[in-house]
C-alpha positions, 0 to 999 in steps of 0.5 A: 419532514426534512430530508437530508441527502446521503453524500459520498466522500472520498478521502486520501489517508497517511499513516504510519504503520508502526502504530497499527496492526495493520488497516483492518478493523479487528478486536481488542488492536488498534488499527488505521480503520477503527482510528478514521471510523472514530474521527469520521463518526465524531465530525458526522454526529453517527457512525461512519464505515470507511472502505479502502483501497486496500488493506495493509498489513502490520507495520506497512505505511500508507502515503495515500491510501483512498477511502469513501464513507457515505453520510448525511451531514452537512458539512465543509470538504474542509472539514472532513480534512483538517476537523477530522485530523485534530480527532486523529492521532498523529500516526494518521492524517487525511490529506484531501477530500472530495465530493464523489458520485454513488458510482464511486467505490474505493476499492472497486473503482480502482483502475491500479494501485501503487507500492513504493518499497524503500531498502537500506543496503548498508552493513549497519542497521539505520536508527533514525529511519528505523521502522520505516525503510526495511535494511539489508546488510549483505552486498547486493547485485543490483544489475541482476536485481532490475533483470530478475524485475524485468521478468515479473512484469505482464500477467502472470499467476502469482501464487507463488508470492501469495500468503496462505490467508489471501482472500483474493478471487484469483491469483492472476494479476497484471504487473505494470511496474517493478522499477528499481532506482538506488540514491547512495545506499538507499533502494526505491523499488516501485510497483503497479498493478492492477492488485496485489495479492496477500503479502505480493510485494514483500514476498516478491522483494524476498525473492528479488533480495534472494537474486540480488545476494548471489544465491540464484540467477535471475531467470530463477525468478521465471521458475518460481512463477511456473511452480505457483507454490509459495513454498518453493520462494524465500521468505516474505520480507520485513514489513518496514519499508513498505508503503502504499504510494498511491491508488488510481482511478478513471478520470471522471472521479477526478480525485488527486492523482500525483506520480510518485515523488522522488524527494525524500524517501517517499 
């Protein structure tokens, strides 16, 4: 009798979020997890349940979300990139693969995960990036912008960023991260953490936009904090320039870990 060995994978996965409803395997929709599972199981010869990092919602983009699946096939690390791909629409890629231990797990490994958030501030609405950067015509004050991001760093209660649905233990989440650069007309906010809530950075870029524009000053930001009532900040912002740039994991998994690029618009 043979007996194969159960091996783990881990993978960094891209994808355009306008193709999907969200990562998340649901019925009838589709979404970045029933893609992979169908291409994973066509190069395993079984079925496959791929685990995330994260789930993204609707329209959110993923620059390198992290992904493990457990199988006995044998077969090539380059197989579960480039002969996965060509079972894989366009919307979606594997990057890279590696060998990880059992001890591995994509989510519960994860040490913090990285959001990168790309704004055009100009008075017409983009065509060419359409989708895929979000756009606000208004003027903004980007100086009070930085100060009001500078207050959410630390560890706080972020209930008031917090959608209604969040399945998250706790809403206490440390925020390593809120940078804010601007090249011409384009904003890239990037985000650390150690998690995010449901809907954490739309609705924390709402808020931000909500300062930038005049409307509060950027000790309000403070306010909303201590109220952790999600009814009391402005509304979540648009999925379209939302992008889940990166998951990192404690050395010894040794998976590719690059900083955030600053060419092109991810």
């Amino acid at each position: 009798m043979v007996v194969t060995e159960m091996k783990r994978i881990a993978l960094g996965v891209e994808y355009d979020g306008r193709a999907f409803c969200g990562w998340q395997v649901q019925p009838d929709v589709a979404t970045v997890q029933s893609a992979l599972e169908a291409a994973l199981s066509r190069m395993a010869g079984h079925p496959v349940r791929a685990h995330a990092a994260g789930r993204t919602d609707t329209g959110v983009h993923g620059a390198t979300q992290v992904v493990h699946f457990d199988t006995d096939a044998n077969r090539p690390l380059t197989a579960w990139v480039r002969g996965v791909n060509s079972f894989l629409s366009t919307g979606v890629a594997v990057l890279w693969a590696r060998e990880v231990p059992d001890s591995f797990h994509a989510r519960f490994s994860a040490t913090a995960r990285h959001y990168r958030y790309l704004l055009i501030n100009h008075p017409v609405r983009p065509a060419l990036w359409a989708g895929r950067v979000g756009w606000i015509h208004q003027q903004l004050d980007i100086a009070a912008m930085r100060e009001a991001a500078g207050l959410l760093l630390g560890e706080h209660d972020f209930s008031s960023f917090r959608a209604a649905e969040c399945q998250a233990k706790t809403p206490v989440k440390t925020l390593r991260r809120l940078d804010i650069a601007q090249e011409g007309n384009l904003l890239i906010c990037d985000f650390s953490a150690d998690a995010f809530l449901h809907h954490m950075v739309r609705n924390l870029m709402g808020a931000l936009l909500h300062i930038a524009k005049g409307n509060e000053p950027p000790a309000w930001i403070t306010e909303l904090l201590a109220r952790c009532d999600r009814s009391v900040a402005p509304p979540t912002f648009m999925p379209d320039g939302l992008y889940l740039a990166g998951v990192s994991y404690p050395p010894e998994y040794a998976l590719p870990s690059e900083p955030l690029p600053r060419h092109g618009l991810i």
